[in-house]
C-alpha positions as CSV (number, residue, x, y, z in Angstrom):
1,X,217.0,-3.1,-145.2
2,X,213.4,-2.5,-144.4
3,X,212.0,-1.5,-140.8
4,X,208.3,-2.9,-140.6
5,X,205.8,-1.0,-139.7
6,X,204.0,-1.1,-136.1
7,X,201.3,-2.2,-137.9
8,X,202.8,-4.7,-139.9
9,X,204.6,-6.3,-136.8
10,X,201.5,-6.4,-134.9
11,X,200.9,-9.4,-137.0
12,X,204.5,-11.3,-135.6
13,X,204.1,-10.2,-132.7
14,X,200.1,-11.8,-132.0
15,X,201.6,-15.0,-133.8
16,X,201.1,-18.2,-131.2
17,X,201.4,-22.1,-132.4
18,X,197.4,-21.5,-131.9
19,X,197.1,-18.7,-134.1
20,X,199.3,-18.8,-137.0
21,X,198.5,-15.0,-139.0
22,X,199.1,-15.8,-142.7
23,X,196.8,-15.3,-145.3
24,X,196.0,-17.2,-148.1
25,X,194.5,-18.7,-151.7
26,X,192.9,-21.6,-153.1
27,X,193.0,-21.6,-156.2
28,X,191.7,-23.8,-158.9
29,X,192.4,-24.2,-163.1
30,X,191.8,-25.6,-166.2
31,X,194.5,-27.0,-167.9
32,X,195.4,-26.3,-171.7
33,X,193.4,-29.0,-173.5
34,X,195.9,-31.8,-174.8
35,X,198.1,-30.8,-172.1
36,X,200.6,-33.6,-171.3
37,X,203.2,-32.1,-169.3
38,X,204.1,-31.7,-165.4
39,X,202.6,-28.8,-164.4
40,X,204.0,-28.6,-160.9
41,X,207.4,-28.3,-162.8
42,X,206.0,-25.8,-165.1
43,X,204.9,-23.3,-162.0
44,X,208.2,-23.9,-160.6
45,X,210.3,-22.9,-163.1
46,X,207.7,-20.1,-163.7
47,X,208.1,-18.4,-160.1
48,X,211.7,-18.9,-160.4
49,X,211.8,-16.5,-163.4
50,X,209.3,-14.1,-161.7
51,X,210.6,-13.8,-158.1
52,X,212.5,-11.2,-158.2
53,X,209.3,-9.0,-159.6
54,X,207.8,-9.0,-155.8
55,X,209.9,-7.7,-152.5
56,X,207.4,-10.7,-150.6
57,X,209.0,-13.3,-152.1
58,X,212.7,-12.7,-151.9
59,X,213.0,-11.0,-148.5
60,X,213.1,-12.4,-144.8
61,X,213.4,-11.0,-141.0
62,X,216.1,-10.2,-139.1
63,X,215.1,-10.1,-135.5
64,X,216.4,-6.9,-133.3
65,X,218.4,-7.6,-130.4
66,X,216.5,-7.9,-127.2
67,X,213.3,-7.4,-129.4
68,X,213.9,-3.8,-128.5
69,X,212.3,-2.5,-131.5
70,X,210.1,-4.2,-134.7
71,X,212.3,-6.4,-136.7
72,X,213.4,-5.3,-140.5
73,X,213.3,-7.2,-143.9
74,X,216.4,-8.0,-145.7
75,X,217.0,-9.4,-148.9
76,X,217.8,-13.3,-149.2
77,X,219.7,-14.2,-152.0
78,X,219.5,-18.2,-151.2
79,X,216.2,-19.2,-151.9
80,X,215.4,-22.6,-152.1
81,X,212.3,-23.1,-154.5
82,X,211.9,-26.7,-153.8
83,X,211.2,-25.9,-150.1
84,X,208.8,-23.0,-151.4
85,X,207.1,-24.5,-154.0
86,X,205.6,-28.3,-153.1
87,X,202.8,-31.1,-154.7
88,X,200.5,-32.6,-153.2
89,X,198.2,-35.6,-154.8
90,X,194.7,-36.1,-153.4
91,X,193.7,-39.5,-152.5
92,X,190.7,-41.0,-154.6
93,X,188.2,-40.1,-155.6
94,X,189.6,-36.0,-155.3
95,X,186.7,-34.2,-154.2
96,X,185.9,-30.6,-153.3
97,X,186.0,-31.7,-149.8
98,X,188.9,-33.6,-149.8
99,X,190.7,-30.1,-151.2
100,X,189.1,-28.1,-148.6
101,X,189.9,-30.7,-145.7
102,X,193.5,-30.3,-146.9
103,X,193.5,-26.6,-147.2
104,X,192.7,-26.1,-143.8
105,X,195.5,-28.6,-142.1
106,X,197.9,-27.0,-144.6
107,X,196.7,-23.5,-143.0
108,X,196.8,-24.6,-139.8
109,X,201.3,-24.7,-139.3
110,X,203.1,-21.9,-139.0
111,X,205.4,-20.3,-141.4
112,X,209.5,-20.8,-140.9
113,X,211.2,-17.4,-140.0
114,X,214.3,-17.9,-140.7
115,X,213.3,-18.4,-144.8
116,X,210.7,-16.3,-146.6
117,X,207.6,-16.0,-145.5
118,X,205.7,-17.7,-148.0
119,X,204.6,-21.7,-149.6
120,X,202.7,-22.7,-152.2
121,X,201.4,-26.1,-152.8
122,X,200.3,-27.5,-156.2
123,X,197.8,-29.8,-155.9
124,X,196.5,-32.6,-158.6
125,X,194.5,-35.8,-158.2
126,X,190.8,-33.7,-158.5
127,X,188.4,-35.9,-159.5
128,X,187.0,-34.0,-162.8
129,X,190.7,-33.1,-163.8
130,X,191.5,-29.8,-162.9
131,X,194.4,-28.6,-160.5
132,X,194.2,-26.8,-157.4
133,X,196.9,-24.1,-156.1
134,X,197.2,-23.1,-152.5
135,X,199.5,-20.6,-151.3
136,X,200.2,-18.4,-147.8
137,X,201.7,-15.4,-146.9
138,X,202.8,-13.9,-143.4
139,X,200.3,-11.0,-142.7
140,X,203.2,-9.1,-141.6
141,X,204.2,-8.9,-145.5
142,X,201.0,-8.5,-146.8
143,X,197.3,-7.5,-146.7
144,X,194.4,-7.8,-149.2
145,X,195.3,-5.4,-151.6
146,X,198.9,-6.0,-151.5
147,X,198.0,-10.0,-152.3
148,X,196.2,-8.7,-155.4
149,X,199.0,-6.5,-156.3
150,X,200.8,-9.5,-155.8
151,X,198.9,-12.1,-158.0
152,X,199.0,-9.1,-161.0
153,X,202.7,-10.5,-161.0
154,X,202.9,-14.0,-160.7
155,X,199.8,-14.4,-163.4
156,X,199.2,-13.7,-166.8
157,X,196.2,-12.5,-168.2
158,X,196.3,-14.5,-171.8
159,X,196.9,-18.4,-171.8
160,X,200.6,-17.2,-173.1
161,X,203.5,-16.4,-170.5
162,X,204.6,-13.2,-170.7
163,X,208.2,-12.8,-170.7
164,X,210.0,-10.7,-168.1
165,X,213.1,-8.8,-167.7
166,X,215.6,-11.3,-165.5
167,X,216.8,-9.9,-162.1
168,X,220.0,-7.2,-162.7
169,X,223.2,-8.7,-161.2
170,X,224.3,-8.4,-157.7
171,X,227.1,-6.2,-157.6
172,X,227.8,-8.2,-153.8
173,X,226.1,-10.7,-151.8
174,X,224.3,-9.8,-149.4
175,X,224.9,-10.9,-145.8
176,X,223.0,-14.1,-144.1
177,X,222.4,-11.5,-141.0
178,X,223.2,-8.1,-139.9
179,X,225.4,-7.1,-137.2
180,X,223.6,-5.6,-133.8
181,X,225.4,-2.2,-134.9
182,X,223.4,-2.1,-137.8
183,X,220.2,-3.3,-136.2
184,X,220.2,-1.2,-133.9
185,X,221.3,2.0,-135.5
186,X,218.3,1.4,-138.3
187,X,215.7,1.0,-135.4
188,X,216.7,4.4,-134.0
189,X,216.8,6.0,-137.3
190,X,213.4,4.7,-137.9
191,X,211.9,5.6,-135.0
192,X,213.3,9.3,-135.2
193,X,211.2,9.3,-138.5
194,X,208.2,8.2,-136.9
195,X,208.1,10.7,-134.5
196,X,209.2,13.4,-136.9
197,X,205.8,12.1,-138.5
198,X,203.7,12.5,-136.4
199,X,204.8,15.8,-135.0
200,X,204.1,16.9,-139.0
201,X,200.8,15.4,-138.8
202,X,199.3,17.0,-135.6
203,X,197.7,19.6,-137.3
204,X,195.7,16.9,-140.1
205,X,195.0,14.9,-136.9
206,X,193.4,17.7,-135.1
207,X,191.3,18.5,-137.9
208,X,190.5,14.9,-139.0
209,X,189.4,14.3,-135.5
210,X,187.1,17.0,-135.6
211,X,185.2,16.6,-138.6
212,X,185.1,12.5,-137.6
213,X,183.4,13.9,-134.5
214,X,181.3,16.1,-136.8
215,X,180.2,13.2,-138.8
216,X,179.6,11.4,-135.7
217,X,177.4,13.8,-134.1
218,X,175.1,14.0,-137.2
219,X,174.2,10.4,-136.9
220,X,172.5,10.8,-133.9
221,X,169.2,8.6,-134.5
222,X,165.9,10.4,-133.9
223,X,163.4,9.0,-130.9
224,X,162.6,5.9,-131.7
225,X,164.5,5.0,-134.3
226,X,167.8,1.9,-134.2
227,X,171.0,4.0,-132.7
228,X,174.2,4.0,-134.7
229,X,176.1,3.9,-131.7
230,X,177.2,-0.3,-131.0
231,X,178.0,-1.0,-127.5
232,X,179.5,-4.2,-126.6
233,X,178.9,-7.5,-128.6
234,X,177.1,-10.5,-127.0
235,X,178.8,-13.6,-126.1
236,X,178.9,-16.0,-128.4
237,X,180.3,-19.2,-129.3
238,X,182.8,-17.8,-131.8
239,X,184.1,-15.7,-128.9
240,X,186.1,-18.4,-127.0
241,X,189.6,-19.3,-127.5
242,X,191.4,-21.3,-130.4
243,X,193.6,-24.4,-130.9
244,X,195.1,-24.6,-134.2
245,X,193.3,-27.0,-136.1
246,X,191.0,-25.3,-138.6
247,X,188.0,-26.1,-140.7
248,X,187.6,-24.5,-144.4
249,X,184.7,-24.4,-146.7
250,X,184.4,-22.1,-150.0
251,X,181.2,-21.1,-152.6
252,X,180.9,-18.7,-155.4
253,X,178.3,-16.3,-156.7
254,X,177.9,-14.6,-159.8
255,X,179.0,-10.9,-158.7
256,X,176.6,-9.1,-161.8
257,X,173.5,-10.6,-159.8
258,X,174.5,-9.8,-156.9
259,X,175.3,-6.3,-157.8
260,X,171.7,-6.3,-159.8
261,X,169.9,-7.4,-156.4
262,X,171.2,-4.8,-154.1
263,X,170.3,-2.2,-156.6
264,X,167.0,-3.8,-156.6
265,X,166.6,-4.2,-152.5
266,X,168.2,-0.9,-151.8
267,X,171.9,-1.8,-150.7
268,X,175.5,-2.3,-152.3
269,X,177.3,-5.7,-153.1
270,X,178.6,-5.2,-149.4
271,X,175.1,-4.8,-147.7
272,X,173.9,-8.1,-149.6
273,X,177.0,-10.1,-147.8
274,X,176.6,-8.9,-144.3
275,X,173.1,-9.5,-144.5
276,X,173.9,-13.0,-146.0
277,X,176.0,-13.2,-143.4
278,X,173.5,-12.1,-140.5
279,X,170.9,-14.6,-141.5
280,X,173.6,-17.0,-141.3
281,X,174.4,-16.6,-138.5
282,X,171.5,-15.7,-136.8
283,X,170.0,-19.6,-138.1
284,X,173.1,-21.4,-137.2
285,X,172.8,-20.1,-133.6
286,X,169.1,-20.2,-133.4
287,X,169.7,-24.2,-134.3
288,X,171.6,-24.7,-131.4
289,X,169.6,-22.5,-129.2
290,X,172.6,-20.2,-128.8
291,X,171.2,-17.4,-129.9
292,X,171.8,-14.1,-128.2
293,X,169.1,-11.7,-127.4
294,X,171.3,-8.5,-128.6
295,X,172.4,-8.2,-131.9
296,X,175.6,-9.7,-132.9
297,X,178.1,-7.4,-134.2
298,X,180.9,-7.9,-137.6
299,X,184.5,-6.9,-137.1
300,X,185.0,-5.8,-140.7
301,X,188.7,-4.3,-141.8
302,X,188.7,-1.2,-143.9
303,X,191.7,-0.2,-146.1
304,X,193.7,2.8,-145.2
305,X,195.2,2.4,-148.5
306,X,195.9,5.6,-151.1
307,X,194.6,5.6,-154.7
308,X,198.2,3.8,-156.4
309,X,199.5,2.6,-153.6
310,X,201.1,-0.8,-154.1
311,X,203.6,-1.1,-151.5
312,X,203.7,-5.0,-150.1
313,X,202.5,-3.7,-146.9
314,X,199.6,-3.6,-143.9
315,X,197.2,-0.4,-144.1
316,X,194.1,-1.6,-142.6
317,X,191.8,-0.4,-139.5
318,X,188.6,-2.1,-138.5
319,X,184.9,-0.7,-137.9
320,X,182.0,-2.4,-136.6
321,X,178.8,-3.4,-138.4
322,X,175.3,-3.9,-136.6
323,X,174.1,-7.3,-138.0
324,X,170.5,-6.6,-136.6
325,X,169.8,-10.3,-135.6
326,X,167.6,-9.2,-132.9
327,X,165.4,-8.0,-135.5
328,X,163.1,-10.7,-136.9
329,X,161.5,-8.3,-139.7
330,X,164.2,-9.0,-142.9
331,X,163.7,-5.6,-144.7
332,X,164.0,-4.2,-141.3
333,X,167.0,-5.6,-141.0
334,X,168.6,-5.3,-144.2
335,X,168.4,-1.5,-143.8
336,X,169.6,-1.8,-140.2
337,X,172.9,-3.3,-141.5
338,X,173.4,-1.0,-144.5
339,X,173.0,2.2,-142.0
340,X,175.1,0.8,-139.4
341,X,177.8,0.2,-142.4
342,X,177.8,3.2,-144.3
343,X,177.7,5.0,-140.7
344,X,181.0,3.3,-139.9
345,X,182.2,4.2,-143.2
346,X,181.7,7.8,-143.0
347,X,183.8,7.9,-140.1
348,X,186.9,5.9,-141.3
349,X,186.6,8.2,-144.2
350,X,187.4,11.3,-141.9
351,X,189.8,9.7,-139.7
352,X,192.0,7.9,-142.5
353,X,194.9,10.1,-142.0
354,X,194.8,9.6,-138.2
355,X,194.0,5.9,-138.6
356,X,197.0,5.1,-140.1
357,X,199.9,6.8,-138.2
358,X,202.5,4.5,-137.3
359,X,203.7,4.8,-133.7
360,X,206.9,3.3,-132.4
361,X,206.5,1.6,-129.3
362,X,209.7,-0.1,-127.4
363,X,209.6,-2.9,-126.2
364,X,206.3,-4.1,-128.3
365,X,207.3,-7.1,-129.8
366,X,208.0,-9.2,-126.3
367,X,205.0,-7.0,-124.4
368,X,202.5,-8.0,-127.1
369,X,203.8,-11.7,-127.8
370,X,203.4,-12.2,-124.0
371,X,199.8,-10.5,-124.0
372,X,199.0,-12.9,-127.3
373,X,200.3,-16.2,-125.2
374,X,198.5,-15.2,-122.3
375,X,194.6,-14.6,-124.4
376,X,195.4,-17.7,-125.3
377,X,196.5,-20.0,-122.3
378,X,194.3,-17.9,-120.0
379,X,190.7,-18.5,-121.6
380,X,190.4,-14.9,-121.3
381,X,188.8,-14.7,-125.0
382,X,185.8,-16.3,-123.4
383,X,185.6,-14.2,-120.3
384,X,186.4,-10.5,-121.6
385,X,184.1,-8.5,-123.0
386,X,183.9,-8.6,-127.1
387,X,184.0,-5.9,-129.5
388,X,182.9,-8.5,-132.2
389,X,182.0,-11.6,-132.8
390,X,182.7,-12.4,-136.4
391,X,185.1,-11.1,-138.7
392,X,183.6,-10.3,-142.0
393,X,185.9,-8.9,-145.2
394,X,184.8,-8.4,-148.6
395,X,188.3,-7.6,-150.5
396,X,187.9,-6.7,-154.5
397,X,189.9,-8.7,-156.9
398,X,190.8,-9.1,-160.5
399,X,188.0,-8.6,-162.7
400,X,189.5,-10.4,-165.6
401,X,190.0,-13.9,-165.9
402,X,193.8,-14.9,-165.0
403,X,196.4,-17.3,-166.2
404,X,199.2,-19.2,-164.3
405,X,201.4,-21.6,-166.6
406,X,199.3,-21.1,-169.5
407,X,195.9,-22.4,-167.0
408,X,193.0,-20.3,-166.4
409,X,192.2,-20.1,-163.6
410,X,188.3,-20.8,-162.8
411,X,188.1,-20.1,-158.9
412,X,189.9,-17.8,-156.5
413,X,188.5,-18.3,-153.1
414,X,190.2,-16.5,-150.0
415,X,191.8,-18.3,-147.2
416,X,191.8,-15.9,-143.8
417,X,192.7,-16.0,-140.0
418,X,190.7,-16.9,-136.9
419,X,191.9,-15.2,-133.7
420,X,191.2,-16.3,-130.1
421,X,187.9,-14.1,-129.8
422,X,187.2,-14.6,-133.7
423,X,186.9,-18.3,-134.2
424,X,185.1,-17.6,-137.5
425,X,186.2,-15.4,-140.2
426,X,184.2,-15.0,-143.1
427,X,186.3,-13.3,-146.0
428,X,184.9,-12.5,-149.5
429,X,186.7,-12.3,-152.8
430,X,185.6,-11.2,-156.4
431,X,187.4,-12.8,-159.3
432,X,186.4,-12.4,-162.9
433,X,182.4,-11.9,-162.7
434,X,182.4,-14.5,-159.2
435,X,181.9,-13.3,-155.6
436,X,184.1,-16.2,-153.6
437,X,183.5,-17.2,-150.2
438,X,185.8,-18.6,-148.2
439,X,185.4,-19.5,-144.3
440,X,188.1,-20.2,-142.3
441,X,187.6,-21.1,-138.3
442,X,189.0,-23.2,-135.6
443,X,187.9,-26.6,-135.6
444,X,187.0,-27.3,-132.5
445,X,184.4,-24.2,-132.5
446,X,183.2,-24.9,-135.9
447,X,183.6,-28.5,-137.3
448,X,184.0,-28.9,-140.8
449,X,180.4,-30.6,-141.1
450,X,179.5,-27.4,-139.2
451,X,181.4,-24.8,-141.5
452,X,179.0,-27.0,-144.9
453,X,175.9,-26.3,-142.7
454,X,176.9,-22.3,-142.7
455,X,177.4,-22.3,-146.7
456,X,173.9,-23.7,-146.9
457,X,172.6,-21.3,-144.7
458,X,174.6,-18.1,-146.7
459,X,172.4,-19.8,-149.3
460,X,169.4,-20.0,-147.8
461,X,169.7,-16.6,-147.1
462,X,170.3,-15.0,-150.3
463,X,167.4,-16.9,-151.3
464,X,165.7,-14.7,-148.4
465,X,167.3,-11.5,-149.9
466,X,165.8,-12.3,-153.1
467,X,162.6,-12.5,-151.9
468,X,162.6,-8.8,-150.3
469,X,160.2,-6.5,-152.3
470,X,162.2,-3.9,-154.8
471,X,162.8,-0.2,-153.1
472,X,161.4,1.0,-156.1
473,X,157.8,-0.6,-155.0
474,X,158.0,1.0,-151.3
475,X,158.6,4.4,-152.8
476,X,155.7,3.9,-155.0
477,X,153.3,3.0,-152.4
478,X,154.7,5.8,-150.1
479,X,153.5,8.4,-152.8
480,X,150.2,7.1,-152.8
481,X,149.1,7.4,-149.6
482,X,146.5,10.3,-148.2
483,X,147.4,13.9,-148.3
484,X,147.5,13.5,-144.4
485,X,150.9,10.9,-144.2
486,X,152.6,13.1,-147.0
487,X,155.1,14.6,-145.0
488,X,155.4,11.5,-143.6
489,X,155.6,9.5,-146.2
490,X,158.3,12.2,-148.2
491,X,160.7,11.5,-145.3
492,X,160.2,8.1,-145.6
493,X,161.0,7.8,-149.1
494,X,163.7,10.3,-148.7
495,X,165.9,8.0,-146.3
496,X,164.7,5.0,-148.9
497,X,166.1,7.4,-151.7
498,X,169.8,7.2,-150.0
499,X,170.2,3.4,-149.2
500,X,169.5,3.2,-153.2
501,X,172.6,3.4,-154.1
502,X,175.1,1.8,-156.5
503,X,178.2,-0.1,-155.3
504,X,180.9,2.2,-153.7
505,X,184.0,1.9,-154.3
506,X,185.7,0.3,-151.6
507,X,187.9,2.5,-148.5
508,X,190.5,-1.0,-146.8
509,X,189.7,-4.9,-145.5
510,X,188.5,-2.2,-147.5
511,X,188.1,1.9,-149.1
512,X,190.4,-0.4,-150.8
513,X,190.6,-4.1,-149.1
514,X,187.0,-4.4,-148.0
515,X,183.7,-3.5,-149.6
516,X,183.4,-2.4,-146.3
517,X,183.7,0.5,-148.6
């Protein structure tokens, strides 16, 4: 038995039939040339040899009575792989589209509780022969780090299975549920350790707060200059309600140039996508003349996670990112997003062992399911004030190429949640030398036509980024100017000398599940 985190229930607990919070894959391979067999079968058999390797896949809730306290995980020892694992064939003539117009119904229906909280769907019929795989995961059970410590298990990193040790027999079979004894006497054992936890971690927190507000006070902009401080973000479109229907699109990048252009433009592989992302968005809304005068602001989620941590679990925080679309000047504006991100990463890196204290709370799972039904039914997503209007996540993946069933697999593009507020969320994944996009929103705010017209203009604007002239050029002209702008001129290069930097290592959604990092 396994008590969830706050954190981790949050994610049952927000769940409505409009806003179903699992997270998910598209995947696509090559098969083995020659290859002649059923490869749906072949994955099956696979994960059934391999699912004991990961707690996600063999565990499921058990509700506390009342809903008194978060729910805890127990083991399931009936699993019914056929109900798991499914096929699907796409119609003729199997195109791109047709798999992303599938993905995004198949994202759209919530997960059963009472099984597992997990499907995956193989998927054939693609027109130039290869095979799609799509599979979901309750957020509860896992965030982006966890699902890449997850895939290190189910794939292989040679064409050839590797062989793993089988599951150690059950000395007794577990039971279907637990009694409300036992429910209730692990909720107050758990939250006796919580609280034990944080009264050891008072003395971290006080200096963690202080040095954040350190950190905080030495980014004070000088006269004149764009402030780090965000206030509140301007209403958008993507700020309004959701139903559950959902649109889906995907591209890929090579990540090498990427990497080569922010070096070159005075950013990291994280500055290029928000500003890929901020022209965008900025043209999309501009179209439509929906453009707000203020600048729109990302929701990005930073990892909490520790260097080795693997656990199957949540540890992520969010900050906010200035995308500078009120700034029509694109060098400008590039620099405006990577201040305004390593800013907000400075601080998470201060308050990271503040950030993720878990708190017990009674009573939170029917308080915030009836707060989550009410956003919803009550339009209030469109009438509050917004702290964001798009989610943006750049999540590091695999850098070598993987295997499932003896097929590589060529694309691994991410598959993310809208939220009434959020109605687009923009997630980034690299895979073996490829930065994958995938966008996810509610339909009805974003049509599917509508999500193809934002790849194009992601396109568009790397074309833009391309274009900016190389830090290395400003500096030069900086040094040449007369004697009388020196000092002017050294300060200028100096704060050019520290956006030059190379990629970070990420911090959470991610220090370790976000180039947010």
């Amino acid at each position: 038995m396994d008590q969830l985190s706050s954190m981790d229930a949050s994610f049952l607990h927000l769940e409505t039939p409009e806003t179903p919070m699992h997270v998910g894959s598209l995947m696509i391979f090559d098969l083995p040339e020659g290859y002649q067999g059923d490869y749906y079968e072949d994955v099956k058999e696979m994960l059934g040899k391999r699912l004991h390797l990961s707690a996600l896949l063999n565990r499921k809730l058990a509700q506390m009575p009342f809903q008194l306290a978060e729910p805890v995980w127990i083991e399931d020892d009936d699993i019914e792989l056929d109900y798991h694992v499914r096929t699907v064939t796409l119609r003729r003539p199997g195109t791109m589209a047709q798999l992303e117009q599938l993905v995004a119904r198949l994202h759209a229906s919530l997960l059963d509780r009472s099984r597992p909280l997990w499907e995956m769907y193989v998927i054939d019929g693609l027109e130039n022969g290869q095979v799609a795989f799509y599979t979901k995961a309750h957020h509860s059970g896992v965030d982006g780090k966890a699902g890449v410590e997850l895939a290190k298990v189910l794939y292989d990193v040679s064409p050839k299975m590797r062989e793993v040790p089988p599951p150690r027999r059950k000395r007794a079979a577990a039971q279907y549920q637990l009694g409300v004894t036992e429910l209730l006497q692990a909720a107050a054992n758990n939250a006796a350790q919580q609280y034990r936890k944080l009264a050891e971690l008072l003395p971290t927190a006080a200096k963690a707060l202080g040095t954040a507000a350190s950190v905080v006070a030495s980014q004070r902009s000088q006269k004149g200059e764009r402030s780090l401080s965000l206030g509140l973000a301007p209403k958008t479109v993507f700020n309004d309600s959701i139903t559950n229907q959902r649109s889906y699109s995907t591209m890929s990048l090579p990540l090498a140039d990427i990497k080569v252009l922010g070096k070159r433009v005075g950013g990291t592989v994280n500055t290029i996508v928000m500003a890929m992302c901020s022209i965008a968005l900025q043209r999309f809304l501009a179209e439509r003349g929906l453009l707000p005068k203020e600048a729109l602001i990302a929701m990005v989620p930073v990892s909490l996670r520790a260097e080795g941590d693997k656990a199957m679990n949540n540890q992520v925080s969010a900050v906010r990112v200035d995308l500078a679309t009120d700034l029509d000047d694109l060098p400008t504006r590039f620099k405006a997003i990577h201040a305004s991100s390593e800013a907000a990463k400075a601080v998470v890196r201060e308050l990271k062992p503040v950030l993720g204290v878990d708190v017990p709370i009674t009573g939170s799972p029917w308080l915030m399911t009836g707060l989550a039904s009410l956003l919803g039914r009550s339009n209030l997503a469109s009438r509050m004030p917004a702290a964001g209007n798009v989610l943006i996540s750049n999540v590091p993946g695999p850098g070598q190429n993987l295997y499932m069933a003896g097929a590589r697999m060529v694309h691994y593009f991410p598959v993310s949640i809208p939220y009434h507020g959020s109605a687009l969320n923009i997630t980034v994944h690299s895979y073996a030398g490829l930065l994958e996009f995938g966008l996810t929103a509610c339909r009805r705010v974003l049509t599917q036509d509508e999500s193809y017209e934002m790849i194009e203009h992601l396109r568009a604007a790397l074309r833009a980024i391309e274009a900016l002239p190389p830090v290395e050029a400003e500096i030069v002209e900086l040094t040449t100017q007369a004697p009388a702008q020196s000092k002017a001129a050294s300060a200028a290069a100096a704060s050019v000398t520290v956006i030059q930097t190379d990629e970070v290592p990420p911090a959470a959604a991610n220090d370790k599940a976000s180039r947010a990092s």
